[in-house]
VMD Tcl script that builds the backbone (N, CA, C; Angstrom):
set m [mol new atoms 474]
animate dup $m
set s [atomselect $m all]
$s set {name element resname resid chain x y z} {
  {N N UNK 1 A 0.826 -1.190 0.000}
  {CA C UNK 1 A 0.000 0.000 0.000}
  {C C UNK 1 A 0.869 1.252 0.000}
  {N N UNK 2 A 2.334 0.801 -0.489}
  {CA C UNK 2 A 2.898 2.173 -0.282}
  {C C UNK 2 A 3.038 3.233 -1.454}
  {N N UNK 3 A 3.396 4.332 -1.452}
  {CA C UNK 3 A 3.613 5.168 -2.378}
  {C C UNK 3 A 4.903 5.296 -3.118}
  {N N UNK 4 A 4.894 5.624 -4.595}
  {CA C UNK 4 A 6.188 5.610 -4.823}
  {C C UNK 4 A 7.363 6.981 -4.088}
  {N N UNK 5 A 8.228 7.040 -4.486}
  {CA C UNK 5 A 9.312 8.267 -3.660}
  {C C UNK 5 A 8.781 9.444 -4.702}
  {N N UNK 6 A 8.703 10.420 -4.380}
  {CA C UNK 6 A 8.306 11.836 -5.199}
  {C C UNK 6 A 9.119 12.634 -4.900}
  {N N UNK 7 A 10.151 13.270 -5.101}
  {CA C UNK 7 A 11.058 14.625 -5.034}
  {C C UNK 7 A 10.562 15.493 -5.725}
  {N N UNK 8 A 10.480 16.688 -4.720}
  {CA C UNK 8 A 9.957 18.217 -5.540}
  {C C UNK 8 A 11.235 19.399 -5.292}
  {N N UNK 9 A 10.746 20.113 -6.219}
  {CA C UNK 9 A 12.015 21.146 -6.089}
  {C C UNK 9 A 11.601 22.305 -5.145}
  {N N UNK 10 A 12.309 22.478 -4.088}
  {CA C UNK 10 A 12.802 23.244 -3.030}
  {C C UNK 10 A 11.903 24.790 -3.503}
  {N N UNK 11 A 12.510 24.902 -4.576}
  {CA C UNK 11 A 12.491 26.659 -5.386}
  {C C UNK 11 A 11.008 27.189 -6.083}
  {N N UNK 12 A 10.159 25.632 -6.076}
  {CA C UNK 12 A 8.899 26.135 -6.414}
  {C C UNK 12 A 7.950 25.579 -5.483}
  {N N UNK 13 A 8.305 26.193 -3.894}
  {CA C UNK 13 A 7.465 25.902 -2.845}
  {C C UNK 13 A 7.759 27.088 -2.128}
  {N N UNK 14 A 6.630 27.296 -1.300}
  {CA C UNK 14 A 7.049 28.572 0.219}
  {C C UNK 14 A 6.897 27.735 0.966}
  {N N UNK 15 A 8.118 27.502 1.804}
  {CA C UNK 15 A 7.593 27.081 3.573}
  {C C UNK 15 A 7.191 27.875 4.575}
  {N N UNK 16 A 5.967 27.542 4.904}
  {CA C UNK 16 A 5.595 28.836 6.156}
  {C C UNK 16 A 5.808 28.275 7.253}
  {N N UNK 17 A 5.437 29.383 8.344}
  {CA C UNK 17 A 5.639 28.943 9.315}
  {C C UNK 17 A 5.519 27.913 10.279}
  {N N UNK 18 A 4.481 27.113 9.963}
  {CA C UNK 18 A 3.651 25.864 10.421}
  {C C UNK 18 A 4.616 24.784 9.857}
  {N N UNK 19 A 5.677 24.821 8.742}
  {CA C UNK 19 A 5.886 23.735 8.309}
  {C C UNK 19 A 5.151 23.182 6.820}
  {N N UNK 20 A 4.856 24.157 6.342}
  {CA C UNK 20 A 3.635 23.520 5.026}
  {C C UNK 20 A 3.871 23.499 3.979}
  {N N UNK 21 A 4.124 23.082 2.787}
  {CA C UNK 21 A 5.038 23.391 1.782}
  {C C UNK 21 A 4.020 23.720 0.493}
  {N N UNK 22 A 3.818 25.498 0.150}
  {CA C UNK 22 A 2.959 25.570 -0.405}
  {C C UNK 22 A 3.348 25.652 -1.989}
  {N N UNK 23 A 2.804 24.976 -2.889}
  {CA C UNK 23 A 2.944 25.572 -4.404}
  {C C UNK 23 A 2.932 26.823 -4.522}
  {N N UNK 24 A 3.615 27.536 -5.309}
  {CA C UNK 24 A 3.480 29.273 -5.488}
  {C C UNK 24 A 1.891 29.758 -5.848}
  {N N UNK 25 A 1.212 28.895 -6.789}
  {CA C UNK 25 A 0.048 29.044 -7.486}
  {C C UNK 25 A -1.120 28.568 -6.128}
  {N N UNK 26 A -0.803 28.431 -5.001}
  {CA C UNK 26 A -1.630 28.084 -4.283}
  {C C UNK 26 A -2.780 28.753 -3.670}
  {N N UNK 27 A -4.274 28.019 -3.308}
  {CA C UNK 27 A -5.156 28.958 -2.921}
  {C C UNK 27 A -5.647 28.181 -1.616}
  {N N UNK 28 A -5.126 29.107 -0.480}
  {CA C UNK 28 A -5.205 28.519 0.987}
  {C C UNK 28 A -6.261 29.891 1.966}
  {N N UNK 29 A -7.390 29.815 1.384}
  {CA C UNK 29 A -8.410 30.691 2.137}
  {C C UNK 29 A -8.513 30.964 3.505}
  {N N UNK 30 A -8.875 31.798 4.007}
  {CA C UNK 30 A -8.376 32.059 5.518}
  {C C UNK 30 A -7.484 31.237 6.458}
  {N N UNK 31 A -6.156 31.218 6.093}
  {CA C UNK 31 A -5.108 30.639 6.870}
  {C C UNK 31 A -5.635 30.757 7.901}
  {N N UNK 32 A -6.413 31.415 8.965}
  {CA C UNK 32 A -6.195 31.328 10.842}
  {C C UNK 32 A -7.193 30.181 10.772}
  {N N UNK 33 A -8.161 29.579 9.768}
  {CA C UNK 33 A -9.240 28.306 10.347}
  {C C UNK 33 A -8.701 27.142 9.756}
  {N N UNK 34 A -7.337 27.262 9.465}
  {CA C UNK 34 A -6.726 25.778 8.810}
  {C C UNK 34 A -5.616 25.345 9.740}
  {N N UNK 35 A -5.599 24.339 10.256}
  {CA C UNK 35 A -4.727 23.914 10.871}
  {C C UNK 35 A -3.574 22.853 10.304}
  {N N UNK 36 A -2.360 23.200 9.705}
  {CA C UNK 36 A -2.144 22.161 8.480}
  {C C UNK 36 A -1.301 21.179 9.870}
  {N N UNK 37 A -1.276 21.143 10.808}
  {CA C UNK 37 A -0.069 19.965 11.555}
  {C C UNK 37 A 1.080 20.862 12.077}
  {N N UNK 38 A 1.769 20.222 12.993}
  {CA C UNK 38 A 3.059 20.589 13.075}
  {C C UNK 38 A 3.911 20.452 12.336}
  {N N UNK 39 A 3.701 19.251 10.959}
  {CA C UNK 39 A 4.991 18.600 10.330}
  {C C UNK 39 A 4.955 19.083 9.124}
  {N N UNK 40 A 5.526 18.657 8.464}
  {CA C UNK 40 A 5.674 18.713 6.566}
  {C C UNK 40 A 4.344 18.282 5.992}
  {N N UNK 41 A 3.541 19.211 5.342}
  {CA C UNK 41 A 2.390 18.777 4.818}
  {C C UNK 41 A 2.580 19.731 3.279}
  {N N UNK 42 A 2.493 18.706 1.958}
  {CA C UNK 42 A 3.123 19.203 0.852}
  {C C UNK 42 A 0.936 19.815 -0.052}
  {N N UNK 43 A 1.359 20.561 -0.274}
  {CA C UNK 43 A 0.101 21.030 -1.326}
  {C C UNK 43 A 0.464 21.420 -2.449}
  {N N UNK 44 A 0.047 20.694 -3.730}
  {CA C UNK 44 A 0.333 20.662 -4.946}
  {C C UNK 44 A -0.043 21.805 -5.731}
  {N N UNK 45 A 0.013 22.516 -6.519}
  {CA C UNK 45 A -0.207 23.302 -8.111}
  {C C UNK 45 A -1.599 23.313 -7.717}
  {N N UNK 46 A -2.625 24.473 -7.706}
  {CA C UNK 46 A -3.880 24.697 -8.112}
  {C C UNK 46 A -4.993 23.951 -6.640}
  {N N UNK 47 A -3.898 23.538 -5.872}
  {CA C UNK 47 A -4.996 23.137 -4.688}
  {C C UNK 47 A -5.702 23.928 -4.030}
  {N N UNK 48 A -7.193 23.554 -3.768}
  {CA C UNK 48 A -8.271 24.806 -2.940}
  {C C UNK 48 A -8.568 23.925 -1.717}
  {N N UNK 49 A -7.735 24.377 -0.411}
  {CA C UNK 49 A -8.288 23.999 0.754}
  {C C UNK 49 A -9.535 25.181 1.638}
  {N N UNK 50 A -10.763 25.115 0.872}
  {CA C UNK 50 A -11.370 25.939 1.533}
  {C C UNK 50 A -11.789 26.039 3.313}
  {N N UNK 51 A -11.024 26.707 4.112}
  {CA C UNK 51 A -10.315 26.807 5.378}
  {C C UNK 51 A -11.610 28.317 5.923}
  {N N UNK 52 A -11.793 28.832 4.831}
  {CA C UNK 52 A -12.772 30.338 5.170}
  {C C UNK 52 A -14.557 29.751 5.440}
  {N N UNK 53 A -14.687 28.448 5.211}
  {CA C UNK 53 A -16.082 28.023 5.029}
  {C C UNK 53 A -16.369 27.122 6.331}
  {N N UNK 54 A -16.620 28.083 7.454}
  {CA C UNK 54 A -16.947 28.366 9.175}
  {C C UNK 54 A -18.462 27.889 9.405}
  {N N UNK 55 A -18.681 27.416 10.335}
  {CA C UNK 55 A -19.836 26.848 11.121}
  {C C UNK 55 A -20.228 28.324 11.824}
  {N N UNK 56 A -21.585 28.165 11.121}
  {CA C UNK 56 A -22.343 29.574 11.633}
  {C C UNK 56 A -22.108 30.213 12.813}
  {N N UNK 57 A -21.757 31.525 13.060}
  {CA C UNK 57 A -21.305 31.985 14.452}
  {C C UNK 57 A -19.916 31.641 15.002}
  {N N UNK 58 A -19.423 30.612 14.645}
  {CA C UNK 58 A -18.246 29.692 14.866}
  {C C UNK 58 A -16.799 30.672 14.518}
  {N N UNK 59 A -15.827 30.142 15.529}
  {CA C UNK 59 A -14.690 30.919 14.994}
  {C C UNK 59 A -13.463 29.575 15.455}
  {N N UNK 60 A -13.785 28.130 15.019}
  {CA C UNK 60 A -13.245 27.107 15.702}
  {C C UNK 60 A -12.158 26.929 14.099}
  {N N UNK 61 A -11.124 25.996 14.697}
  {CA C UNK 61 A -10.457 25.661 13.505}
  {C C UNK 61 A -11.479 24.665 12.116}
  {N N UNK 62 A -11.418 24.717 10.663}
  {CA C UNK 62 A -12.583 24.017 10.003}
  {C C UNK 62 A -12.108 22.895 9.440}
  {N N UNK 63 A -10.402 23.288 9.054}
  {CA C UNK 63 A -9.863 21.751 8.488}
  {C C UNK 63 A -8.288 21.274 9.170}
  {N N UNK 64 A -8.868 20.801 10.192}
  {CA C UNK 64 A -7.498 19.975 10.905}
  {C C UNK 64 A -7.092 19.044 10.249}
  {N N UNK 65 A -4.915 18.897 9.543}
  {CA C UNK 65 A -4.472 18.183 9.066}
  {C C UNK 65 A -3.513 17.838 9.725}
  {N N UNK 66 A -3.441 16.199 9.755}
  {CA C UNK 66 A -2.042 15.750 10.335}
  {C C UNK 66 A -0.678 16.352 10.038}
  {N N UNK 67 A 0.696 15.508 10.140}
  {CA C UNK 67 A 1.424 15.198 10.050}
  {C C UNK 67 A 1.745 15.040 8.575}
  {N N UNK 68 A 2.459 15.369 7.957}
  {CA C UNK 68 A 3.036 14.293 6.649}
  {C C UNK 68 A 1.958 14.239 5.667}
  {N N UNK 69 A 1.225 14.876 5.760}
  {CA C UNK 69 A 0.049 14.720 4.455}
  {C C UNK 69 A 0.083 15.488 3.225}
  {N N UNK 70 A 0.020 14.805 1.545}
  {CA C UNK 70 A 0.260 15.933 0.409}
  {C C UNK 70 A -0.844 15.661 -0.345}
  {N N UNK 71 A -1.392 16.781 -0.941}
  {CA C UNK 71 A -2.586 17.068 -1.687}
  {C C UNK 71 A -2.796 17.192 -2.929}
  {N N UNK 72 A -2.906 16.658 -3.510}
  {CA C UNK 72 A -2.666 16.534 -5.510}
  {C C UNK 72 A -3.117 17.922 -5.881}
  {N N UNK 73 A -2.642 17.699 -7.177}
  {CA C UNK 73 A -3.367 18.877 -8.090}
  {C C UNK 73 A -4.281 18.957 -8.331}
  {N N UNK 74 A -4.766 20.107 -8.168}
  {CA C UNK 74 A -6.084 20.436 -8.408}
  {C C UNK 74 A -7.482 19.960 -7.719}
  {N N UNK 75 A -6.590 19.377 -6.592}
  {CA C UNK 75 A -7.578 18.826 -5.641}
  {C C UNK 75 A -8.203 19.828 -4.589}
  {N N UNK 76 A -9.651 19.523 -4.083}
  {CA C UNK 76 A -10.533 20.803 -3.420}
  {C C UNK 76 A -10.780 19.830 -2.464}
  {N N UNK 77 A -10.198 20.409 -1.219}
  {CA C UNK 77 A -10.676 19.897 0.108}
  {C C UNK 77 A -11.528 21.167 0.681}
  {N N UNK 78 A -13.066 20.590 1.273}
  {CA C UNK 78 A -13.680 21.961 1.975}
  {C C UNK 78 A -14.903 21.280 2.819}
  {N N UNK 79 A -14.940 21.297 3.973}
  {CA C UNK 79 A -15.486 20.659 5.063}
  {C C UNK 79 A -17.167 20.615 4.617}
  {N N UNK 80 A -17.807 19.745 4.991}
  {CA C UNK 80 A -19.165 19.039 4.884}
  {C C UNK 80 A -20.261 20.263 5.431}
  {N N UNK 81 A -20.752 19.902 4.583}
  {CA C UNK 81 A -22.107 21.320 5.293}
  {C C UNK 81 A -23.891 20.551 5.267}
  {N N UNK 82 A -24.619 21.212 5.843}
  {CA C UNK 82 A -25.875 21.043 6.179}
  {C C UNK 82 A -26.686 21.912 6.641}
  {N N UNK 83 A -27.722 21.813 6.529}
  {CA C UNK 83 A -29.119 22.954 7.157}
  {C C UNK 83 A -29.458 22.325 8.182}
  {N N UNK 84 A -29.324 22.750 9.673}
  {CA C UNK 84 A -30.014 22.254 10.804}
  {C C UNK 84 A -30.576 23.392 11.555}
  {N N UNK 85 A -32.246 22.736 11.561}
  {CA C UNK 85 A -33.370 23.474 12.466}
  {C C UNK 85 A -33.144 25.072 11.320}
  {N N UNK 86 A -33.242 25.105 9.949}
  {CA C UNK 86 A -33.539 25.900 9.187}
  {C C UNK 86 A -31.968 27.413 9.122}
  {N N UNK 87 A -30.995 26.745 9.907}
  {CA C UNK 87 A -29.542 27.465 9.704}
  {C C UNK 87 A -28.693 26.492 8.678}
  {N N UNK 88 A -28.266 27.316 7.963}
  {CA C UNK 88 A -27.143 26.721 6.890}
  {C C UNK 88 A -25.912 26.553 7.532}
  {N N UNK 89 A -24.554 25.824 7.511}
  {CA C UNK 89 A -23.774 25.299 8.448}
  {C C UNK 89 A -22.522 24.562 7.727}
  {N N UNK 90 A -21.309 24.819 8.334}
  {CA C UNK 90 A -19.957 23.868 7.944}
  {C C UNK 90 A -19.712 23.387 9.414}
  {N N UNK 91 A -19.319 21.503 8.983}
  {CA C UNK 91 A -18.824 21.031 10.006}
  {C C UNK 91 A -17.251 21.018 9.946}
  {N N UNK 92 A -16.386 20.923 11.020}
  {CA C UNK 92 A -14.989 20.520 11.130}
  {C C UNK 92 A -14.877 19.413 9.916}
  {N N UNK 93 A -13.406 19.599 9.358}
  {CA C UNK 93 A -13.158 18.470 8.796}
  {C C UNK 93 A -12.200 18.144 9.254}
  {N N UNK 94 A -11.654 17.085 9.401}
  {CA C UNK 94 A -10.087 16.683 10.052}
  {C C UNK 94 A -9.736 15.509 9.316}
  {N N UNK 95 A -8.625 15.968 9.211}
  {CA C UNK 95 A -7.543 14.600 8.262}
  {C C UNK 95 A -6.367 14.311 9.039}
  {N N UNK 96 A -6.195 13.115 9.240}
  {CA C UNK 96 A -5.015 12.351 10.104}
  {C C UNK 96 A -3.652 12.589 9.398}
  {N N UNK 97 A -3.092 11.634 10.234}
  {CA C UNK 97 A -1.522 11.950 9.845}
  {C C UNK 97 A -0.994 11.084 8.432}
  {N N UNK 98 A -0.022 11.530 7.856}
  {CA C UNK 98 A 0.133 10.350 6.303}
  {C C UNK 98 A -1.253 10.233 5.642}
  {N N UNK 99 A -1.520 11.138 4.922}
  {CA C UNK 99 A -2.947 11.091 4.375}
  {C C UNK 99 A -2.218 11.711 2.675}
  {N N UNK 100 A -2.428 10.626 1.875}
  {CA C UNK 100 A -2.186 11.251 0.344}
  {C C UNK 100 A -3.730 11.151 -0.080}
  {N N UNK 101 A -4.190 12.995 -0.511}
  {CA C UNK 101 A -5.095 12.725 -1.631}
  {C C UNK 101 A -4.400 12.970 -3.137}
  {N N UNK 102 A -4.986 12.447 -3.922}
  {CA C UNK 102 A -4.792 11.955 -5.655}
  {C C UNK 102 A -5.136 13.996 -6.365}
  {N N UNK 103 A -4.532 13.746 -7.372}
  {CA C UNK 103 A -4.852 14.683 -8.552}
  {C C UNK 103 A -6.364 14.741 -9.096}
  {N N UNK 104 A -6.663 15.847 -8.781}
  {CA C UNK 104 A -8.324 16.369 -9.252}
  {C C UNK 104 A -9.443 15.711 -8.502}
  {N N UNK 105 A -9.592 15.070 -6.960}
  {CA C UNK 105 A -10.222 15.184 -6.480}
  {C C UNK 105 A -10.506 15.709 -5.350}
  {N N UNK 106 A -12.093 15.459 -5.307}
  {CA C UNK 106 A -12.959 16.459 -4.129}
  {C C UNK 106 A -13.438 15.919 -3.344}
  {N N UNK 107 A -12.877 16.598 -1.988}
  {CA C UNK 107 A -12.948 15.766 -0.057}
  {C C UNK 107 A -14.145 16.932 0.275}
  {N N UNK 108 A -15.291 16.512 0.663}
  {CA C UNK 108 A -16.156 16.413 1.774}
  {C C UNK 108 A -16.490 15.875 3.169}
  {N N UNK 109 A -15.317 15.108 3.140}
  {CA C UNK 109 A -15.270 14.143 4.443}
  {C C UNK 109 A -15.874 15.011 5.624}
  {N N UNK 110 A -16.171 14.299 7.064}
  {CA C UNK 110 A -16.142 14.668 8.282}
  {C C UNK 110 A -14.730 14.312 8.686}
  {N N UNK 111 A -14.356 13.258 8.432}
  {CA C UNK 111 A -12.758 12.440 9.016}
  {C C UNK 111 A -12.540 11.650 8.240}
  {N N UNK 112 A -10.377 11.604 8.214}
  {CA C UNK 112 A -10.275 10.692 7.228}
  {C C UNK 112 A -8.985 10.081 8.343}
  {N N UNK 113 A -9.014 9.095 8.465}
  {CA C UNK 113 A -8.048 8.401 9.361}
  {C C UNK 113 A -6.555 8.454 8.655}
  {N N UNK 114 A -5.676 8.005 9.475}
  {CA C UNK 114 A -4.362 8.199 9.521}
  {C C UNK 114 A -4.080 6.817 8.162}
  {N N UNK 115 A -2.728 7.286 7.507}
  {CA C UNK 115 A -2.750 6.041 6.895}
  {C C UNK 115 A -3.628 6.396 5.479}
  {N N UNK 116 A -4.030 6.929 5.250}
  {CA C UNK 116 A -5.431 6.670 3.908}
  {C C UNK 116 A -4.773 7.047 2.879}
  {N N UNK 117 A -4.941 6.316 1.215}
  {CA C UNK 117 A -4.442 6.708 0.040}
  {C C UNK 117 A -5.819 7.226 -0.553}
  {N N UNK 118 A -5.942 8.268 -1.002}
  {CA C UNK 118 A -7.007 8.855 -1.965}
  {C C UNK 118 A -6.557 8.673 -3.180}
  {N N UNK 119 A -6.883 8.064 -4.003}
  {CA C UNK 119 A -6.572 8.078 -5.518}
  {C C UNK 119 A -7.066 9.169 -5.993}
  {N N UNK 120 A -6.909 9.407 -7.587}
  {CA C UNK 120 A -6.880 10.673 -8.322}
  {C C UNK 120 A -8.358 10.161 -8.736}
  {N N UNK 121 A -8.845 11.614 -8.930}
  {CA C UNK 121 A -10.651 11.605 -9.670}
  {C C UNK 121 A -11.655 10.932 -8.532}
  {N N UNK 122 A -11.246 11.168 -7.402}
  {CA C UNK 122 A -12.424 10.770 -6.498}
  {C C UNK 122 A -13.234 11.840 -5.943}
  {N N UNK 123 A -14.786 11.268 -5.631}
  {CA C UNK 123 A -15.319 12.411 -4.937}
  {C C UNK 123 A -15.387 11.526 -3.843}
  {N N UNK 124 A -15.356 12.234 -2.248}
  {CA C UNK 124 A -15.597 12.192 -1.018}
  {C C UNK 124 A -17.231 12.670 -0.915}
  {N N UNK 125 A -17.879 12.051 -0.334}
  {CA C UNK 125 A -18.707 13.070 -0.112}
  {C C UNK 125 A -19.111 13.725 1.146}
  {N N UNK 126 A -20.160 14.285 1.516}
  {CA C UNK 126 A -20.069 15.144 2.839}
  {C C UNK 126 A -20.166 14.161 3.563}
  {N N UNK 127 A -20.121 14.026 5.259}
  {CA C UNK 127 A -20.034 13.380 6.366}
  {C C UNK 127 A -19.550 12.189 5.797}
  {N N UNK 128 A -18.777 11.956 4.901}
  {CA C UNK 128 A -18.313 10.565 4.980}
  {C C UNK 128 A -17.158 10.687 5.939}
  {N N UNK 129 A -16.921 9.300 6.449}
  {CA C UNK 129 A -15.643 8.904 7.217}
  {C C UNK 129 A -14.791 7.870 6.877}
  {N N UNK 130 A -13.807 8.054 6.808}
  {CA C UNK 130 A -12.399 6.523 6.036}
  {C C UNK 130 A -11.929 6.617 7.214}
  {N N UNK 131 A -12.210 5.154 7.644}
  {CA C UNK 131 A -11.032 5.015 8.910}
  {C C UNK 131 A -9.877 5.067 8.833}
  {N N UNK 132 A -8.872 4.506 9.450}
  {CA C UNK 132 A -7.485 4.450 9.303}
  {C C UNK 132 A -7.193 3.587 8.328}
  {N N UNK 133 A -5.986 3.090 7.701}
  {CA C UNK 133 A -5.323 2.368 6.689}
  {C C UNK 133 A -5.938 1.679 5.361}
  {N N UNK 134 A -6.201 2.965 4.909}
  {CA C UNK 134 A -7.640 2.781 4.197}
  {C C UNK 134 A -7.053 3.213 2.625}
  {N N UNK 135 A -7.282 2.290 1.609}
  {CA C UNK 135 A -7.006 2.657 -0.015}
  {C C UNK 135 A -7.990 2.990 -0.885}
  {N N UNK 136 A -8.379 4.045 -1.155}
  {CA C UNK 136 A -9.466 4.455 -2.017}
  {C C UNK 136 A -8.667 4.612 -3.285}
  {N N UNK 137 A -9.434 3.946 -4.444}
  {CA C UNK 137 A -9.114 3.549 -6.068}
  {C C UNK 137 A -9.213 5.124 -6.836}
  {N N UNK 138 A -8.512 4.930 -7.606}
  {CA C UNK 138 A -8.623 6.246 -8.799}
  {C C UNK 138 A -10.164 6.104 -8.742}
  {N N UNK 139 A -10.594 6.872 -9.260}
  {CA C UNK 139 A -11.800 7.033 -10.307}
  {C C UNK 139 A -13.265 6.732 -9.214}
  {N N UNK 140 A -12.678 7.217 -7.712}
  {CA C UNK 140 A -14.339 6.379 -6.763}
  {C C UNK 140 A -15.195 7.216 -6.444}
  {N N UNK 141 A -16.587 6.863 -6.236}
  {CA C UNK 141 A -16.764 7.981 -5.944}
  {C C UNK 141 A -17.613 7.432 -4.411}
  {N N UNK 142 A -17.013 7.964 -3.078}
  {CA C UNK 142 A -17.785 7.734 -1.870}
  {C C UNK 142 A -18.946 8.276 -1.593}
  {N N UNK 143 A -20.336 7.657 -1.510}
  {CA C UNK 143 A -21.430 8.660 -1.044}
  {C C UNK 143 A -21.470 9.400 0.139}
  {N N UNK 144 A -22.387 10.240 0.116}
  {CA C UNK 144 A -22.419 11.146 1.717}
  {C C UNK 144 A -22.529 10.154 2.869}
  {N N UNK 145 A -22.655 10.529 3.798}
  {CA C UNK 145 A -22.529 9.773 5.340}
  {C C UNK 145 A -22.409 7.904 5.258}
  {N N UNK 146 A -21.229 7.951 4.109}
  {CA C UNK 146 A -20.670 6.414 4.269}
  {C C UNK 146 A -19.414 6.455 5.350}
  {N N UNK 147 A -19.373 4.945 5.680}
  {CA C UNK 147 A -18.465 5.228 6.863}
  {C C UNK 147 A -17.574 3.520 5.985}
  {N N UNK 148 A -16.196 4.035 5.948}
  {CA C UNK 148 A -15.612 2.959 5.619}
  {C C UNK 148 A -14.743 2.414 6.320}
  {N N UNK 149 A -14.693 1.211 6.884}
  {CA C UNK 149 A -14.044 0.502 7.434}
  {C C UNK 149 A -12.129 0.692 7.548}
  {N N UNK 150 A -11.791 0.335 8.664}
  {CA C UNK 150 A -10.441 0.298 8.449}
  {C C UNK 150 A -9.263 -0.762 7.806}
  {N N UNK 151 A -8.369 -0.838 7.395}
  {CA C UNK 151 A -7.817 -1.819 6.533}
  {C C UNK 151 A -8.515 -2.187 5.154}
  {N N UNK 152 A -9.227 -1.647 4.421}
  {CA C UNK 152 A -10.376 -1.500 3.211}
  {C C UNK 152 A -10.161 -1.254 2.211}
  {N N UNK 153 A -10.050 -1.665 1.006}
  {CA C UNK 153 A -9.829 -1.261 -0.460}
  {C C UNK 153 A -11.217 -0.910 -0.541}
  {N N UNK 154 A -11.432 0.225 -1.408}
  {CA C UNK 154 A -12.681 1.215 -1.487}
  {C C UNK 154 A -12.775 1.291 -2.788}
  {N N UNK 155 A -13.567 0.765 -3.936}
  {CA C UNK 155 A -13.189 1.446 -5.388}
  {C C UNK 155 A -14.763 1.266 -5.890}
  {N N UNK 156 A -14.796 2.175 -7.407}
  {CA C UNK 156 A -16.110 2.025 -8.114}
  {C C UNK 156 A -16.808 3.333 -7.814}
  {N N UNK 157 A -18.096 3.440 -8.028}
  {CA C UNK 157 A -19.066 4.320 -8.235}
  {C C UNK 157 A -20.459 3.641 -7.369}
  {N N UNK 158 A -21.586 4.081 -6.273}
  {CA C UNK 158 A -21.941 3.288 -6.052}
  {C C UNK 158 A -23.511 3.067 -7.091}
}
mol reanalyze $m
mol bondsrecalc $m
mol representation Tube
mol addrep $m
């Protein structure tokens, strides 16, 4: 389940302060509600971690990321939303530590456990959850409030 080795060049990244290694072309919406980790967390060319899209009234962190986690191109991570008792609403999203998502897909998750491969062209959908050590296939697409098991190959359309 492992990944191959990827080397990127030094000169077309900013490291900020957190440790985060951003593409120059990057779009990281209200940095103070993103929490990228203490460690090395790499974000690719054209990634949208929407971080500005807050739980009504709320001023809590919206997308907590582990450790060691890198984000493909063109991939849109932006936390799960819902209408409750007639208010519109974003929940927390949180992603564990060692978390690769794939090129051109879109995370809705609530939680994605430590360990997880996202393949390229997947949709997440809202409140879903991937437990820990978890392989999701190119091309899948997870429905809303699925909950997938840990140790799990995940693939298909349902």
């Amino acid at each position: 389940m492992e990944r191959d080795v990827q080397y990127y060049e030094k000169q077309e990244y900013i490291e900020t302060v957190r440790c985060v290694d951003l593409d120059t072309s990057n779009k990281v919406s209200q940095y103070r509600f993103f929490n990228p980790g203490s460690q090395k967390t790499i974000i690719q060319t054209d990634c949208i971690v929407r971080a500005d899209l807050k739980r009504a009234g709320g001023s809590q962190v919206v997308i907590a990321i582990g450790r060691y986690c890198s984000f493909g191109q063109r991939a849109v991570i932006r936390p799960p939303y819902k209408t409750y008792k007639g208010i519109f609403s974003y929940y927390p999203t949180k992603i564990g530590d060692y978390v690769h998502i794939g090129d051109d897909s879109v995370v809705e998750a609530a939680q994605i456990g430590t360990h997880v491969i996202i393949g390229k062209n997947c949709v997440i959908g809202r409140f879903a959850i991937i437990k820990e050590c978890c392989r999701i296939l190119d091309n899948t697409v997870i429905p809303p409030n699925t909950v997938v098991p840990s140790f799990s190959v995940y693939g298909g359309n349902p």
